[in-house]
C-alpha positions in Angstrom: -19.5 -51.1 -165.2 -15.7 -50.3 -165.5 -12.9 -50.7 -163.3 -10.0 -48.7 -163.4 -6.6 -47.8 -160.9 -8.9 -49.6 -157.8 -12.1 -47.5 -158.3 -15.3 -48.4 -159.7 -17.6 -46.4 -161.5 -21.2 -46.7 -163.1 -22.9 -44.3 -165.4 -26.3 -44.2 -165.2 -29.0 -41.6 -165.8 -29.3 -40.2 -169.2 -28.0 -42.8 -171.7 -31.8 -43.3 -173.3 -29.9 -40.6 -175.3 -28.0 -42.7 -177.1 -29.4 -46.0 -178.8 -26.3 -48.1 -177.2 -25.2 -48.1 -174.1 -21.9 -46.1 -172.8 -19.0 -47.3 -170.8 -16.7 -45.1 -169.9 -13.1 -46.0 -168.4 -11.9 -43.0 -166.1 -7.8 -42.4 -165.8 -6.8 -40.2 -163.1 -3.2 -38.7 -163.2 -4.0 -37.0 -159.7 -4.0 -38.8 -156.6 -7.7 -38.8 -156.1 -8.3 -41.8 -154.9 -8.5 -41.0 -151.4 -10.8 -38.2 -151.5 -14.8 -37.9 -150.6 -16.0 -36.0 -153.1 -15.0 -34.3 -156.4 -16.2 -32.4 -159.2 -14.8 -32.8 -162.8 -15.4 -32.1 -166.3 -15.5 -34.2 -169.3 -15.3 -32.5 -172.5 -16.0 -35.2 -175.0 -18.3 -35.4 -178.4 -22.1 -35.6 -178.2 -24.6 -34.4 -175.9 -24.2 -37.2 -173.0 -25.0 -36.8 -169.2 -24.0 -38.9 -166.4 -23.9 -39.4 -162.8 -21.4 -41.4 -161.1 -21.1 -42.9 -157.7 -17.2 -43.4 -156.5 -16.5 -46.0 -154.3 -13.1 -47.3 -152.6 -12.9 -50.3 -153.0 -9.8 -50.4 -150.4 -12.3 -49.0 -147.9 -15.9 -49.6 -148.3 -16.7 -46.7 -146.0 -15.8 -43.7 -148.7 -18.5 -43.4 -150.7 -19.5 -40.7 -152.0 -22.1 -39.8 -155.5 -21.8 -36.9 -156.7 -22.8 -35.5 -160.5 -20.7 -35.7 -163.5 -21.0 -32.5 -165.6 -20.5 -33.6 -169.4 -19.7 -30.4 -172.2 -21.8 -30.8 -175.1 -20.5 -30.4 -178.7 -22.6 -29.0 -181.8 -22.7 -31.5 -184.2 -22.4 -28.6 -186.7 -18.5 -28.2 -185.2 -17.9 -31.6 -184.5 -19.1 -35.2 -186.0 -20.6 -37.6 -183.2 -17.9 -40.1 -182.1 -19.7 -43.6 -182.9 -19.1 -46.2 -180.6 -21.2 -48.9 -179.0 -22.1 -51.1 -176.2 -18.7 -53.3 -176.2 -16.4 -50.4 -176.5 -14.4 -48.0 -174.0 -13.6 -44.6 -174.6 -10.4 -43.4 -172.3 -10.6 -39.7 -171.7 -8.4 -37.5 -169.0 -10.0 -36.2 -166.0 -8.8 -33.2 -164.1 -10.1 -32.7 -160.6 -11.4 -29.0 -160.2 -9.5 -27.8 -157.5 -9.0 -24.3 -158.0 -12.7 -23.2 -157.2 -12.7 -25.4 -154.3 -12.0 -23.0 -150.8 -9.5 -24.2 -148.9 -10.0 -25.3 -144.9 -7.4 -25.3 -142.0 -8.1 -28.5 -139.6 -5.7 -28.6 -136.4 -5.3 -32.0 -135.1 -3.9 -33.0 -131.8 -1.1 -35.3 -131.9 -0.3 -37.1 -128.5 2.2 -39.3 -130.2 4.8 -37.2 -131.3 7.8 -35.9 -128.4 9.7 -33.7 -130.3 10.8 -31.9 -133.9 12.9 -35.6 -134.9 9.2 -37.0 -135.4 8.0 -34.2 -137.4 9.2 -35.4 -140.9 7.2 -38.8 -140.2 3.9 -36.6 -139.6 5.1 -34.5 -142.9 5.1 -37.8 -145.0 1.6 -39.1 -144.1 -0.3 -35.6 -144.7 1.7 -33.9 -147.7 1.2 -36.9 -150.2 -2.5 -36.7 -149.7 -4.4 -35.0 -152.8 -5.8 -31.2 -151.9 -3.6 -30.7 -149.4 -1.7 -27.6 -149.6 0.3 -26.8 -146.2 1.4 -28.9 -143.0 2.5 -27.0 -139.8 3.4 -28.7 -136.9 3.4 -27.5 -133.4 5.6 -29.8 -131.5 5.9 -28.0 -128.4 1.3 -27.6 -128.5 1.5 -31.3 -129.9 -0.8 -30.2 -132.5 -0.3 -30.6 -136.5 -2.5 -27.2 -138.5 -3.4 -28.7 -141.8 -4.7 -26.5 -145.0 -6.3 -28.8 -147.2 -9.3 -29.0 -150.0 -11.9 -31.5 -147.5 -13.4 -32.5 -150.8 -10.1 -34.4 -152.0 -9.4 -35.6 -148.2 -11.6 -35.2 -145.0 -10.4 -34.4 -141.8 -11.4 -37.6 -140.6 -9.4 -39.1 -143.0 -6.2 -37.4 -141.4 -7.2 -38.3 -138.2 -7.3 -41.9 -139.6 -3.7 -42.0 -141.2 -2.2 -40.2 -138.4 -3.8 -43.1 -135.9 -2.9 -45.7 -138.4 1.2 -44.8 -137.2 0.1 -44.9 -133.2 0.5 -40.7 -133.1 -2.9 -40.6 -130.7 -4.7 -38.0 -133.3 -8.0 -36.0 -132.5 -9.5 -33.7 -134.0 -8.5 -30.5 -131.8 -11.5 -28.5 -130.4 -10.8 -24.8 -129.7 -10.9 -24.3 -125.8 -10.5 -27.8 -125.1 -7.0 -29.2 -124.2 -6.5 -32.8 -123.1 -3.7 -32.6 -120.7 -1.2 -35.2 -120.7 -1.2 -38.6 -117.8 -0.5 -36.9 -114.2 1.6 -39.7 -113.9 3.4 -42.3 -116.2 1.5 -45.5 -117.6 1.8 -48.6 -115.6 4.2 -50.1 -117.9 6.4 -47.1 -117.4 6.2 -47.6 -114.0 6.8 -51.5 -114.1 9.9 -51.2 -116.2 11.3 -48.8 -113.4 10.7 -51.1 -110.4 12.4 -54.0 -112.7 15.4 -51.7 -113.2 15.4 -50.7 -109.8 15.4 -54.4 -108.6 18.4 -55.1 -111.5 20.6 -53.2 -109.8 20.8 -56.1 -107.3 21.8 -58.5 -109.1 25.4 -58.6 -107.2 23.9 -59.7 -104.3 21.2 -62.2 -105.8 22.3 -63.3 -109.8 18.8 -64.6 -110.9 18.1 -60.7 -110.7 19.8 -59.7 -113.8 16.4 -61.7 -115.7 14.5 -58.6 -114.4 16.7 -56.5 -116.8 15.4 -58.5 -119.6 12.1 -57.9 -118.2 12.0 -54.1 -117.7 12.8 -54.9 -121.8 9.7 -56.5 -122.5 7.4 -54.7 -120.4 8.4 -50.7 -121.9 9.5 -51.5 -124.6 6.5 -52.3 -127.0 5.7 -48.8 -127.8 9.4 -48.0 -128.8 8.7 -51.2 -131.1 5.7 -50.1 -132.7 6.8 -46.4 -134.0 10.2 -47.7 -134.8 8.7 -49.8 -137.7 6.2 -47.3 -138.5 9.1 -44.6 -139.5 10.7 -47.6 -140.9 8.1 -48.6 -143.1 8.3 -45.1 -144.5 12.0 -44.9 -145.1 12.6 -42.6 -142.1 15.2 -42.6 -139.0 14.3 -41.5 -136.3 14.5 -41.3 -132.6 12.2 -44.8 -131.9 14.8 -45.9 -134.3 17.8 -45.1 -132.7 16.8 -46.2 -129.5 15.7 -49.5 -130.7 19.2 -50.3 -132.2 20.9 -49.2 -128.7 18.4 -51.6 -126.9 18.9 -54.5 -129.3 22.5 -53.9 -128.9 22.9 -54.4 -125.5 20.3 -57.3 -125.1 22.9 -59.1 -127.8 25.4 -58.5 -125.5 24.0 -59.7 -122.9 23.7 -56.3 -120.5 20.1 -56.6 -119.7 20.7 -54.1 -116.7 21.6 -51.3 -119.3 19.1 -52.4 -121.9 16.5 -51.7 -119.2 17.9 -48.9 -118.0 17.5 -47.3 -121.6 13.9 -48.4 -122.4 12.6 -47.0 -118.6 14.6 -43.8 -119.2 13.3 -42.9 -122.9 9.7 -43.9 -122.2 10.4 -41.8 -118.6 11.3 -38.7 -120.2 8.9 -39.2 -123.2 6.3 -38.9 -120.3 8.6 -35.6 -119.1 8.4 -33.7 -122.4 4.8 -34.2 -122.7 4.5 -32.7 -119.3 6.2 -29.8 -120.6 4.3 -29.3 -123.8 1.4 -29.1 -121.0 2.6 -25.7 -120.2 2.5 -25.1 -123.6 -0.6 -26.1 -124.3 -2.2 -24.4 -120.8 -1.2 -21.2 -121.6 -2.6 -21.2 -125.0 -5.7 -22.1 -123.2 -5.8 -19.5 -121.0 -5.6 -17.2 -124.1 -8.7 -19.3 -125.9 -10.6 -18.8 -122.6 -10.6 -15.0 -123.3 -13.4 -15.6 -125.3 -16.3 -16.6 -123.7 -18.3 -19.9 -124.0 -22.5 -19.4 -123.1 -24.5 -16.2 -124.3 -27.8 -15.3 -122.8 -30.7 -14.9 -124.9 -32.6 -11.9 -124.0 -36.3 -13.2 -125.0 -36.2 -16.4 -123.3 -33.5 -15.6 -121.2 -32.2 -19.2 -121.9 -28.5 -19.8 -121.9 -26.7 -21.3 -125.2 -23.0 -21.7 -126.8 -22.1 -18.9 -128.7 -21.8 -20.8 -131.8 -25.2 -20.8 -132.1 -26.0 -17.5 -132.0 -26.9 -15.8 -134.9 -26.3 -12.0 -136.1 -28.6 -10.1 -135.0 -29.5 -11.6 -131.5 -30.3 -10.0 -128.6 -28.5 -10.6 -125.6 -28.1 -10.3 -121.9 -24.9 -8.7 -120.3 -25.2 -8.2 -116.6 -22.4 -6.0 -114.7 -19.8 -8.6 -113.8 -20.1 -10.9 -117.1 -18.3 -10.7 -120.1 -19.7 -9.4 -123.2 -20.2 -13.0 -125.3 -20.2 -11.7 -129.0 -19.1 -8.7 -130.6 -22.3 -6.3 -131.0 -24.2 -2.8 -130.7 -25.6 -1.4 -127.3 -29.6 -1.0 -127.5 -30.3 -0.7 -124.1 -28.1 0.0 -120.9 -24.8 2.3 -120.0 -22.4 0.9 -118.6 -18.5 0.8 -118.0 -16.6 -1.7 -120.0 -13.0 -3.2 -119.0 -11.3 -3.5 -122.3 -7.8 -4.7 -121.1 -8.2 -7.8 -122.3 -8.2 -6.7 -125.7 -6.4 -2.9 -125.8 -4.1 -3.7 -123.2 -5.3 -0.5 -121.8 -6.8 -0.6 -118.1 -9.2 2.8 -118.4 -12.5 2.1 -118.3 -14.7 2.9 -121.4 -18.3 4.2 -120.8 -21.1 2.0 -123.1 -24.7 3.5 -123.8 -26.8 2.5 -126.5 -25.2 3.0 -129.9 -21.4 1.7 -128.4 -19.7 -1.2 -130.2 -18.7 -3.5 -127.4 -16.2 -6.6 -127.9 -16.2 -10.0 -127.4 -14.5 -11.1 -124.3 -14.5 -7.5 -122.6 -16.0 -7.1 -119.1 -19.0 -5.2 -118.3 -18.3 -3.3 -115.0 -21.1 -1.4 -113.8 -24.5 -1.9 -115.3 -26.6 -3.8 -117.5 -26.4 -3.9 -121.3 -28.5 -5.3 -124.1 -26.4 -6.1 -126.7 -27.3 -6.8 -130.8 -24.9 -9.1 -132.0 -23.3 -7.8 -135.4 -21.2 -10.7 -136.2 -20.6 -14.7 -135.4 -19.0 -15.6 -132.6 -15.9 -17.5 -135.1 -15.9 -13.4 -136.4 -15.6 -12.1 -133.2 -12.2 -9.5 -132.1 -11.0 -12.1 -129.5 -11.8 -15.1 -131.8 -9.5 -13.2 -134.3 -6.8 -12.9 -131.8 -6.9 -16.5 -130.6 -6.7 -17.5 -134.0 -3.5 -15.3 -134.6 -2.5 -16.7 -131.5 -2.6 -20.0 -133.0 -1.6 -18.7 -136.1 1.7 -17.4 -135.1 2.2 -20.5 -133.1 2.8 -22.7 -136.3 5.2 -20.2 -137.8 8.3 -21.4 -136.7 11.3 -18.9 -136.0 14.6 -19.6 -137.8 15.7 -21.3 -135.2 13.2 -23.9 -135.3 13.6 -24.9 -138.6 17.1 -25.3 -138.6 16.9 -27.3 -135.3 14.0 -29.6 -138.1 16.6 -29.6 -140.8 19.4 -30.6 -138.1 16.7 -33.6 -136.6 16.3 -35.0 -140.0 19.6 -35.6 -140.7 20.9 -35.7 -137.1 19.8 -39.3 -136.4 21.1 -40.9 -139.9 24.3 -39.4 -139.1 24.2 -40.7 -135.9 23.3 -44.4 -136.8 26.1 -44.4 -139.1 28.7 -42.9 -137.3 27.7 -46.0 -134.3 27.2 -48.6 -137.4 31.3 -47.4 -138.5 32.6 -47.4 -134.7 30.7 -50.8 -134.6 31.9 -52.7 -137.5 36.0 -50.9 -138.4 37.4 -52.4 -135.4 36.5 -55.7 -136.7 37.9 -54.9 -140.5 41.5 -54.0 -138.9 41.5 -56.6 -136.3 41.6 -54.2 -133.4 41.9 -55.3 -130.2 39.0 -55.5 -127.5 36.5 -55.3 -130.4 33.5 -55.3 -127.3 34.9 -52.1 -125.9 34.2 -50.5 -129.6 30.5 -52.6 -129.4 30.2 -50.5 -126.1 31.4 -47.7 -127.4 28.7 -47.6 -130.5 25.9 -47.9 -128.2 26.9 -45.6 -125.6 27.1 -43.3 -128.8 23.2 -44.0 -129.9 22.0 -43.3 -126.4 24.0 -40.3 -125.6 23.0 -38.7 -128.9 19.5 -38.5 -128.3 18.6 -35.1 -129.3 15.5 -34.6 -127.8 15.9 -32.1 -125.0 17.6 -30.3 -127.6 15.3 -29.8 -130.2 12.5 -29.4 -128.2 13.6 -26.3 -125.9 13.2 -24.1 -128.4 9.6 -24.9 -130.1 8.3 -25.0 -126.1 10.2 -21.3 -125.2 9.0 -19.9 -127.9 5.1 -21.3 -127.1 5.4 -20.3 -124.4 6.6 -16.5 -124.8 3.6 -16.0 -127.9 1.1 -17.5 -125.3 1.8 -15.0 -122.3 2.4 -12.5 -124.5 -1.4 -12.8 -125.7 -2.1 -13.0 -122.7 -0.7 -9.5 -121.7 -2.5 -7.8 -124.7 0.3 -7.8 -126.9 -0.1 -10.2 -130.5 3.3 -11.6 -131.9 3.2 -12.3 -135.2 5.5 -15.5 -135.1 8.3 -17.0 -134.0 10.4 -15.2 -136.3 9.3 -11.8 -134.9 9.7 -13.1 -131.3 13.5 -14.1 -132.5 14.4 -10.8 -134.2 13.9 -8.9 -130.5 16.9 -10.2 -129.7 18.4 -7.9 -132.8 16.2 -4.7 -131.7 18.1 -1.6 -132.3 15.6 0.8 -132.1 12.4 0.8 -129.7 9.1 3.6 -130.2 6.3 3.6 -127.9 3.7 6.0 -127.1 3.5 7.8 -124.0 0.0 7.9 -122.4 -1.2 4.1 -121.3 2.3 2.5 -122.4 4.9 4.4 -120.1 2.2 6.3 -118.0 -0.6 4.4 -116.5 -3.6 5.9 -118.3 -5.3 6.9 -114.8 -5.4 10.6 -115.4 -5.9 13.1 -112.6 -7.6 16.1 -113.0 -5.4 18.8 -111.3 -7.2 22.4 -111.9 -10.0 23.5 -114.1 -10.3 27.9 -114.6 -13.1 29.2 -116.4 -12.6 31.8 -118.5 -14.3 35.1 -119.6 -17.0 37.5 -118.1 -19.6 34.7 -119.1 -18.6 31.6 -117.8 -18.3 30.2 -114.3 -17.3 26.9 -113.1 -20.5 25.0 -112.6 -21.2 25.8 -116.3 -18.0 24.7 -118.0 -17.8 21.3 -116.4 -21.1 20.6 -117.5 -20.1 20.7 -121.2 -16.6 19.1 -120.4 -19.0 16.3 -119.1 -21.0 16.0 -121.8 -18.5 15.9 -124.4 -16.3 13.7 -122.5 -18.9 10.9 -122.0 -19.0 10.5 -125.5 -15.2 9.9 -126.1 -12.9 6.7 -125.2 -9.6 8.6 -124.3 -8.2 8.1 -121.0 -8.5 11.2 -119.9 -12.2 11.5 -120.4 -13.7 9.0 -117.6 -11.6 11.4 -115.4 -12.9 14.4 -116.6 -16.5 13.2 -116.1 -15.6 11.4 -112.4 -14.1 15.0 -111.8 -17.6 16.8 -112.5 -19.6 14.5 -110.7 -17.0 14.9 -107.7 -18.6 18.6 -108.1 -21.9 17.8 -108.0 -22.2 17.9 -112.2 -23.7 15.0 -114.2 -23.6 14.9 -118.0 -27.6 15.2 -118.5 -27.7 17.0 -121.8 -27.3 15.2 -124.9 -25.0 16.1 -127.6 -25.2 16.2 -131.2 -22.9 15.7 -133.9 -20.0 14.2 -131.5 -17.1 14.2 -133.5 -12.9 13.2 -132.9 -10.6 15.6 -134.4 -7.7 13.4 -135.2 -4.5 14.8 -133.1 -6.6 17.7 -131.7 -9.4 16.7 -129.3 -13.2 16.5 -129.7 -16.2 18.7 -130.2 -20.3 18.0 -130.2 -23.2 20.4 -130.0 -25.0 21.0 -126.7 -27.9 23.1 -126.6 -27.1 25.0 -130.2 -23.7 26.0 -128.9 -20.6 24.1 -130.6 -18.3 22.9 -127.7 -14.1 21.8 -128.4 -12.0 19.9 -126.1 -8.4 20.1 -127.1 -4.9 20.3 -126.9 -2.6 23.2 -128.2 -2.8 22.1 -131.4 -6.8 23.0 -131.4 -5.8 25.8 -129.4 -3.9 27.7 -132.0 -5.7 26.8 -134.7 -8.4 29.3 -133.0 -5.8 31.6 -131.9 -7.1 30.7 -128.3 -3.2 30.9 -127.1 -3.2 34.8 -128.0 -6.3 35.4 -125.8 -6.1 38.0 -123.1 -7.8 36.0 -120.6 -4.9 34.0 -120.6 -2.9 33.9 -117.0 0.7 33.1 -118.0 2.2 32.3 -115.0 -0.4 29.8 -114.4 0.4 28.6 -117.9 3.9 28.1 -117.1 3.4 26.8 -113.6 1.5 24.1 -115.0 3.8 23.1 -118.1 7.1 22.9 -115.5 5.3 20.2 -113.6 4.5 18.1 -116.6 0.9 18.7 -116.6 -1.0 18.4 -119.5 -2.8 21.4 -120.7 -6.1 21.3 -122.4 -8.5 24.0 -123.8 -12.3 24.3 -124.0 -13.8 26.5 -126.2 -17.4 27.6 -126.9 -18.4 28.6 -130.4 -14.6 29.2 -131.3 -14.4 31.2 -128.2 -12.2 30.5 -125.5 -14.4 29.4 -122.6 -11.6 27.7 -120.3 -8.8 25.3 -119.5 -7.8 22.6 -116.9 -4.6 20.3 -116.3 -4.2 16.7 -115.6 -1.4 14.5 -114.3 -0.7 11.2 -116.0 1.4 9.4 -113.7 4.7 6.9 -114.9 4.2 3.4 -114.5 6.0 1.9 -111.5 8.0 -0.5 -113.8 8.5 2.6 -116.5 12.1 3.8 -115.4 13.1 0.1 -114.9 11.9 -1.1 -118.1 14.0 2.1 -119.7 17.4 1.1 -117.9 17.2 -2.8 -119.0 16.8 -1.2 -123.0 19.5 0.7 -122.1 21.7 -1.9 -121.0 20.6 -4.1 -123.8 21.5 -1.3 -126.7 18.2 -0.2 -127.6 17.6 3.2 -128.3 14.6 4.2 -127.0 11.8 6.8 -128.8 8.6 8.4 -127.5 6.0 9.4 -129.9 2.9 11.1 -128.1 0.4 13.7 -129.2 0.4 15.2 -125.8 2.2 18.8 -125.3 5.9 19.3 -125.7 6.2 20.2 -122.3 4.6 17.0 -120.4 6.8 14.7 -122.6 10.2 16.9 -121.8 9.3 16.0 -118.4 8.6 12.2 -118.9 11.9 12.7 -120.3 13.9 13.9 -117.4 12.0 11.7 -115.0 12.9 8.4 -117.2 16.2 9.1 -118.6 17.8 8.7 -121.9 14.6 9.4 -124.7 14.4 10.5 -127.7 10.9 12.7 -127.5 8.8 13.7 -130.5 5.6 15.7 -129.1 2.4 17.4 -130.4 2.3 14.3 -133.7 -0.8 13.3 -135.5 -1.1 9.8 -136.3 0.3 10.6 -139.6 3.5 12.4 -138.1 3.8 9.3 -136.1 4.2 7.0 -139.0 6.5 9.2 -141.1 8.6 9.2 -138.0 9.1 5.1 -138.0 9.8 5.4 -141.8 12.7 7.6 -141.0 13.6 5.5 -138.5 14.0 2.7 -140.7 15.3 4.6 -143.5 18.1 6.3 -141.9 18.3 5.3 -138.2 18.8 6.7 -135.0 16.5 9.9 -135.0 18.5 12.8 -135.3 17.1 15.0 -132.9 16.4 14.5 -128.9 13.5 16.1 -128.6 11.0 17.9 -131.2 7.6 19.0 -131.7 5.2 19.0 -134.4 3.4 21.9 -135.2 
């Protein structure tokens, strides 16, 4: 047995191998002394394998055995290295790190108040061997490390964080520890010293209870104080502790109170703050649901434990648990919570439903095709959190100002302090005075903490109205927007189509007839216009009962399917004139034009590549639309609407909201060259346009 750098090892196994016994002395360049595990590789001479247990002999409670691989040599390349029992051969190690996959562990940390703490929180983690990044959310109270759990466990973290009084957990998505309703009792005490100070004119013995409110609050200022000291860092606890000190030399045990109550007071205000934080990250995390229902047993369990491939129970009124495939059931499925978009979406058995939807109307059975940590509204909580811990450019300058901001500070009270004394001023208390008046009124706190909680706050409640931002960063650069494009239908209209008029064309088609196979079709797509279009038939007595075959989306045109061995489209003008439908003599063109000067928009049905009919609908403007169009206006931003819909119902969203630069009739594909432009070049150079 060998010890080296305050670890011990043993080899043990196969040494029969050899006719002497091996010892074998390990350096280690790397910090590894910390970690659980390890794997490394010896290349040395001779065929010699070994296990070795490592064991801390700091802490007895990381230990961890684990086998040592050991590269065998041809003794045709190389001669045996001859040693024996009473020597030591020193070789290099090199931890294998690159193979090992990286984990993300978010810790809370209850401990830290604001952004001047984060570089103590920074100096713990980073040293640590395998860890790669540290983010920390001050305004969430949480730290997100990245960080090889081989090298250093989780627990580990929690241990060192603990170890500097920051009250670290390990952070459970979905669960948030609020912070104390009210202040601790010590908080409390100090105050009702203070309070009682302040009467000291009237009864002297009173100004003791200054001294007192001292004691009682200010143990906790104490403690971090030498923590960050003990690491070479100045922070706030610091500062604070000086200004105390300071005054409690002097004699003012009234102000030294005054300032301990007041720091651990609004220490218990920020963390009431962060709450808000914290909740409406929460209320985000709640979107995805918690218990799943097991069809076979119809036993509830956490959606962690269900597998891929489960069955499970959705009645109306629940939401869908895991992201998975309809086998049984139809149903309508509220999707807002992940679209944004408030139309419901018809489910029957083949549909992909979402985790963390609703299910409306009627009972589902639901095979799970992916964990519940894979799910769409786990991914979006976890870009949630993600974008949480990128800070804006704001942020970490208001870090690099904290840093430095409290040294400065200190020194610039320290000079103020100690001059006066050099050049024999007079009054050289007033300039004592002066000095600590300066380390309390610096405290930069409220400062560098408004902008980590605004911006928590905005990413949160943005989630929670369907709409993911990136980071902070992206959240900052809206206040730089120039240009703004947004589709039309569902974004600046509600979505809720009404079906106006439906005429059915030629000498062999009626009414009855054509619905049916715009029902059909239509209960097979997701646009917004279809759930109207089928509520519409059934309003006439028409239910989709036929099935259809080979349902397809044509991309910027409409849909088509089979029904019955005829081929059925549904489409805009786009589809229509690839047909030549818009040169048909069944056409009525006053009709036509009555509809397009009301902003309706047109669609076509055709049978077999015949025409067979067309109907209008009415998408109306959201109520907040032509508000929300003024307030870009004010601010600068140019506004642009790109919609597939016809170039007539988007001149008239136009006139009804303003100033907006249209671009109708686009493919997906015409909308994305569109944005290129715009960032190429600018301002779009035309008012409005259509793609043909």
């Amino acid at each position: 047995m060998t010890t080296a750098g305050g670890w011990r090892w043993q080899t043990g196994g196969h040494e029969s191998r050899r006719k002497d016994e091996i010892k074998v002395l390990f350096f280690f360049e790397a910090r590894v002394a910390r970690g659980t595990s390890a794997w490394l590789e010896w290349n040395c001479f001779g065929n010699v394998a070994a296990s070795a247990s490592m064991i801390c002999e700091n802490d007895p409670l990381v230990d961890t055995s684990f086998p040592l691989e050991l590269n065998s040599i041809s003794e045709a390349k190389k001669p045996l290295l001859q040693i024996d029992a009473e020597e030591a051969l020193q070789v290099h190690v090199e931890s294998q790190c690159s193979s090992v996959k990286l984990q993300k562990t978010t810790i809370d940390i209850f401990g830290i108040c604001c952004p001047a703490e984060v570089p103590l929180v920074k100096k713990i983690i980073e040293p640590l061997p395998g860890v790669k990044e540290v983010l920390v959310n001050v305004a969430a109270r949480t730290v997100t490390v990245q960080h090889d759990s081989g090298l250093t466990s989780a627990a580990w973290l929690v241990k060192l964080l603990n170890d500097a009084k920051l009250e670290a957990s390990i952070h459970h998505r979905g669960e948030w520890k609020a912070a104390h309703k009210w202040p601790n009792p010590y908080t409390i005490a100090s105050g009702l010293m203070v309070a009682l100070t302040f009467f000291h004119y009237l009864y002297n013995p009173l100004r003791w209870l200054g001294l007192g409110a001292v004691a009682v609050g200010i143990p906790p200022i104490v403690r971090r104080s030498l923590i960050s000291l003990k690491r070479c860092i100045l922070d706030i606890n610091v500062l604070m502790l000086i200004a105390v000190g300071g005054a409690v030399f002097l004699g003012d045990y009234l102000e030294a109170g005054s300032v301990v109550f007041l720091f651990t007071l609004a220490d218990w205000l920020e963390s009431r703050s962060s709450d808000k934080a914290r909740m409406a990250l929460a209320s985000v995390v709640r979107l995805a649901p918690q218990i799943a229902i097991l069809v076979d047993s119809g036993t509830k369990v956490p959606v962690a434990e269900v597998e891929v491939g489960s069955i499970l129970s959705v009645k109306a009124g629940e939401l869908v648990p895991i992201d998975g495939i309809v086998i049984f059931g139809k149903s309508a499925v509220d999707e807002s919570s992940l679209s944004g978009e408030s139309v419901l979406v018809q489910k029957e058995v083949g549909a992909t439903v979402w985790a963390g939807t609703l299910n409306i109307t009627g009972y589902l059975s639901v095979q799970t095709t992916a964990l519940a940590e894979e799910s769409a509204v786990s991914r979006m909580v976890k870009l949630v959190e993600e974008a949480q811990t990128l800070r804006s450019n704001v942020e970490k300058l208001i870090e690099k100002f904290a840093k430095y901001y409290t040294p400065v500070v200190v020194l610039a009270a320290t000079g103020i302090a100690i001059i006066p004394f050099f050049v024999h001023a007079h009054n050289r208390r007033h300039w004592l005075y002066v000095a600590l008046v300066l380390l309390v009124v610096a405290c930069p706190c409220a400062l560098v903490i408004s902008t980590p909680v605004a911006t928590t706050c905005a990413i949160a409640r943005a989630a929670k109205m369907g709409l993911i931002v990136k980071s902070g960063s992206a959240l900052e650069a809206l206040g730089k927007l120039k240009v703004l494009a947004l589709d039309k239908t569902g974004t600046l209209t509600e979505g809720h189509f009404q079906v106006i008029d439906v005429r059915a064309l030629g000498q062999n088609m009626d009414l009855a007839r054509l619905l049916h196979w715009i029902a059909c079709i239509e209960s097979q797509s997701s646009h917004p216009l279809a759930a109207s279009l089928v509520a519409y038939a059934k309003l006439h007595g028409i239910a989709p009962l036929d099935k259809v075959e080979g349902f397809e989306v044509l991309a910027g045109e409409g849909v088509c399917g089979v029904i019955s061995g005829h081929t059925v489209h549904i489409g805009n003008e786009r589809l229509a004139r690839r047909f030549s439908w818009t040169e048909d003599d069944a056409l009525e063109p006053a009709l036509m034009e009555s509809w397009r000067n009301q902003g309706w928009s047109i669609s076509w049905v055709g049978q077999d590549e015949n025409l067979a009919g067309i109907f209008c609908a009415g998408d109306p403007l959201r109520v907040e639309a032509q508000e929300f169009v003024q307030i870009m206006k004010r601010c600068g931003v140019h506004l642009v609407m790109l919609t597939g819909d016809s170039l007539a119902a988007a001149t008239m969203t136009q006139k009804k909201l303003g100033e907006l630069e249209v671009h109708a009739q686009l493919f997906p594909q015409d909308k994305v060259d569109i944005l290129s432009r715009i960032k190429t070049s600018g301002y779009g150079n035309r008012r409005c346009s259509s793609y043909d």
